[in-house]
C-alpha positions in Angstrom: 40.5 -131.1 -56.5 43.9 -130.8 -54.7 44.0 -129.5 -51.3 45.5 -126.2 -51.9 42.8 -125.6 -55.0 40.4 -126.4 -51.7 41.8 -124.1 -49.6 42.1 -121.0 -52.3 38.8 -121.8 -53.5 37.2 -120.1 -50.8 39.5 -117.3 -50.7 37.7 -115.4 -53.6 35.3 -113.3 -52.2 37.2 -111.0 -49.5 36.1 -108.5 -47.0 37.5 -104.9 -45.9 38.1 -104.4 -42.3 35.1 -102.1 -42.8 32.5 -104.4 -44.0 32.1 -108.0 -43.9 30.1 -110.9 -46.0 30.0 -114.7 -45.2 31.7 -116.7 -48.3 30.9 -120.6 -49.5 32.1 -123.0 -47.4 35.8 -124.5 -48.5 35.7 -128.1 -47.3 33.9 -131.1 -46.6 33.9 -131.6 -42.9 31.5 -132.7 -40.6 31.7 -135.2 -37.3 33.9 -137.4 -38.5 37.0 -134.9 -39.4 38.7 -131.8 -37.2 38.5 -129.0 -38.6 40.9 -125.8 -38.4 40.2 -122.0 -39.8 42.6 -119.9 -41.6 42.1 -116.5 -43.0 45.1 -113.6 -44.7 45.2 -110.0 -44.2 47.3 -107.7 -46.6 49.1 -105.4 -44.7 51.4 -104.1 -47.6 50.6 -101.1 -50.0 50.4 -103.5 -53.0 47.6 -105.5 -54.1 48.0 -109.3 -52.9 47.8 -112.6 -55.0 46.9 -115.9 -53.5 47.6 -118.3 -55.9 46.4 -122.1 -55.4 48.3 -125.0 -56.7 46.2 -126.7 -59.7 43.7 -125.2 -61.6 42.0 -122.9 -59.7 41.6 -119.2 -60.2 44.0 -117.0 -58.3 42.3 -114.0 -56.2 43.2 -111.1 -54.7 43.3 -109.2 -51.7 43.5 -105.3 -52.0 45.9 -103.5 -49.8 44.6 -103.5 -46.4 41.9 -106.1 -46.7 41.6 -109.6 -44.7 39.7 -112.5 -45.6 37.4 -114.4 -43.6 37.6 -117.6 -41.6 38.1 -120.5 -44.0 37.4 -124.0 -42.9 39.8 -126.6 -43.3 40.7 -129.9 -42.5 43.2 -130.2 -39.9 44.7 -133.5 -41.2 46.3 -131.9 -44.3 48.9 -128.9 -44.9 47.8 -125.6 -46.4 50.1 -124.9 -49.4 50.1 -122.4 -52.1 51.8 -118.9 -52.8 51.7 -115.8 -51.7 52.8 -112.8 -54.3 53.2 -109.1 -54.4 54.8 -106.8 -56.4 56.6 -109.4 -58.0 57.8 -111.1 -55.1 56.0 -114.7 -54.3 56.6 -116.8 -51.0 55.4 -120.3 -50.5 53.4 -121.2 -47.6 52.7 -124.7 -46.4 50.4 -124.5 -43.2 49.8 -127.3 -40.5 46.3 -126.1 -38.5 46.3 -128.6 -35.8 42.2 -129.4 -34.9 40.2 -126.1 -33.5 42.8 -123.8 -34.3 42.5 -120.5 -35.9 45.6 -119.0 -37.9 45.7 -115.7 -39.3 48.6 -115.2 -41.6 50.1 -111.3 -42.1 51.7 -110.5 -45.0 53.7 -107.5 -44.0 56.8 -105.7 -45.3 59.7 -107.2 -45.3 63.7 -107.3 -46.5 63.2 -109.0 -49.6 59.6 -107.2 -50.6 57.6 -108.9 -47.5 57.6 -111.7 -45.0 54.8 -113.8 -43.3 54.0 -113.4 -39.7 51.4 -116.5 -38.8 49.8 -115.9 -35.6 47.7 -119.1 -33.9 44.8 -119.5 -31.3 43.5 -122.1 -29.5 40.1 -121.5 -29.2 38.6 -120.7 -25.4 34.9 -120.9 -24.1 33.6 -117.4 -23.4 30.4 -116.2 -22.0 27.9 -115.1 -25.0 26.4 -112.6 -23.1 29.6 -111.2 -23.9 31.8 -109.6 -26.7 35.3 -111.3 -27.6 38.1 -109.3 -28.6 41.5 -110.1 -29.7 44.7 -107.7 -29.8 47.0 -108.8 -33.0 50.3 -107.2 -32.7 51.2 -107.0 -36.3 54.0 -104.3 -36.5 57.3 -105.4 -35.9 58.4 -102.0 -34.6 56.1 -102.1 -32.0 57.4 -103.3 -28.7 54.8 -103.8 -25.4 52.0 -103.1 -27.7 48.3 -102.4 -26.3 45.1 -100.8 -26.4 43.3 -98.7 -23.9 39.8 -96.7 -23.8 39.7 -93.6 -25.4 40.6 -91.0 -22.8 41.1 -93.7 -20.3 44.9 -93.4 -19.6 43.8 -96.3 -16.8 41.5 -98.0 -18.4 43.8 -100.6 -20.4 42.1 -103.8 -22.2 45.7 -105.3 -23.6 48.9 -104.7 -22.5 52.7 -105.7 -23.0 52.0 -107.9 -26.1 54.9 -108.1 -28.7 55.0 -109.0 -32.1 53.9 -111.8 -33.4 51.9 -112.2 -30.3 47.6 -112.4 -30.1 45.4 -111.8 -26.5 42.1 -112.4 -26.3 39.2 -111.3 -23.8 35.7 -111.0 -23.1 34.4 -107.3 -22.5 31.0 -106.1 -21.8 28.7 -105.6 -25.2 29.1 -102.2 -25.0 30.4 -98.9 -27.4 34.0 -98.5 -27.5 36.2 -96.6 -29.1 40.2 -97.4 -28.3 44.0 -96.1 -28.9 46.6 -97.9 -29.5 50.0 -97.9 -27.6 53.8 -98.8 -27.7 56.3 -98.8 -24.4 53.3 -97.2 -23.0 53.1 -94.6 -25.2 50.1 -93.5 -27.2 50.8 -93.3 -30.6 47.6 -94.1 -32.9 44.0 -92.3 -33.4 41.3 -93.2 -32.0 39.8 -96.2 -33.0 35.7 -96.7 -33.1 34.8 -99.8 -32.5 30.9 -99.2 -32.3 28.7 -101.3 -30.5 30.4 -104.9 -29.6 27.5 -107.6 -29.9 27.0 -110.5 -27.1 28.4 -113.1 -28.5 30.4 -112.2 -31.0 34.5 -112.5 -31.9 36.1 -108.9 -33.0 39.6 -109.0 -33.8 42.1 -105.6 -33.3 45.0 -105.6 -35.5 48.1 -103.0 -34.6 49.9 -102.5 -38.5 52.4 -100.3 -40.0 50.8 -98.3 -42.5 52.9 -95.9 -44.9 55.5 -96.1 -42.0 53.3 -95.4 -39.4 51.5 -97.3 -36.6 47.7 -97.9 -37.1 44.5 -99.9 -35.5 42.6 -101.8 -37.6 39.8 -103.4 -36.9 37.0 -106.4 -37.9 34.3 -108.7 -36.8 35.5 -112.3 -37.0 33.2 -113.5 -40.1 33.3 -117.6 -40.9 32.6 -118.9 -44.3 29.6 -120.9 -44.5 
């Protein structure tokens, strides 16, 4: 099997930002090879086709859907296709070892664009949550969230497209609004009871020309 077909394989099974499922592991790795994790998120109104090199079986992500984490090695290049509504982009992906990439497939000039966003992983204290702001919309300058009702209370602040921040909160029930150039602009956002422990990930998107919050628990194939 090709690494692309490797890579796509475990893209098959996706998850709404509503609900999440664990899927097969993708590679073999284990002591002896770094490992990287990579997952998409369809932020157009248009189904999305993830098509492997070889002979795997395409899949595809429904609009507003992500997939989980994928494993992969971080000695080799992610390649493939991307294509919606009869527009397909390439993508060839260097993870360097411990990273985690999220690619965004949002609107773009010529049908849509890609907008890869990276992490280096940090420590974090598992008697707390993790939560990471990605700012997804490209209209949305100084982008951050703050508590519902708090006009104080800010958890992320002045980050621009492209951009991700991350932070530990207590494991507690929250519910958040989004904001541009400080000013509010999306509904509230429940984000129910955070678990100890646990990665969440916020992303800001431009749905049917307007800003939205969505939101997901950071799920890892297995």
């Amino acid at each position: 099997m090709n690494r692309a077909g490797k890579l796509l394989w475990g893209l098959a099974t996706l998850m709404s930002f509503a609900a999440a499922h664990a899927d097969p592991a993708l590679y073999p790795t284990g002591p002896s090879r770094d490992s990287a994790f990579i997952r998409f998120v369809n932020a157009l109104d248009t189904p999305l086709d993830v098509l492997p090199e070889g002979e795997q079986t395409p899949s595809t992500l429904a609009p507003s859907a992500i997939s989980v984490f994928s494993t992969v090695p971080a000695d080799k290049s992610v390649t493939g296709a991307l294509s919606s509504a009869g527009v397909s982009v390439p993508v060839s992906l260097k993870l360097d070892p411990g990273e985690f990439v999220t690619v965004v497939v949002v609107p773009g000039d010529k049908g849509f664009e890609l907008l890869t966003v990276r992490e280096q992983p940090k420590d974090f204290n598992d008697l707390q949550a993790s939560v990471a702001l990605i700012n997804a919309d490209p209209d949305c300058s100084r982008g951050g969230l703050r508590r519902e009702g708090g006009q104080d209370q800010l958890i992320f602040h002045d980050v621009n497209p492209g951009l991700l921040e991350r932070r530990e909160v207590n494991p507690v029930k929250l519910s958040v609004q989004g904001f541009c150039d400080d000013d509010l602009i999306t509904e509230p956002l429940d984000l129910g009871l955070l678990e100890q422990g646990e990665r969440y990930t916020v992303l800001f998107l431009s749905q049917n020309g307007k800003p939205a919050l969505v939101f997901v628990k950071d799920v890892f194939a297995q």
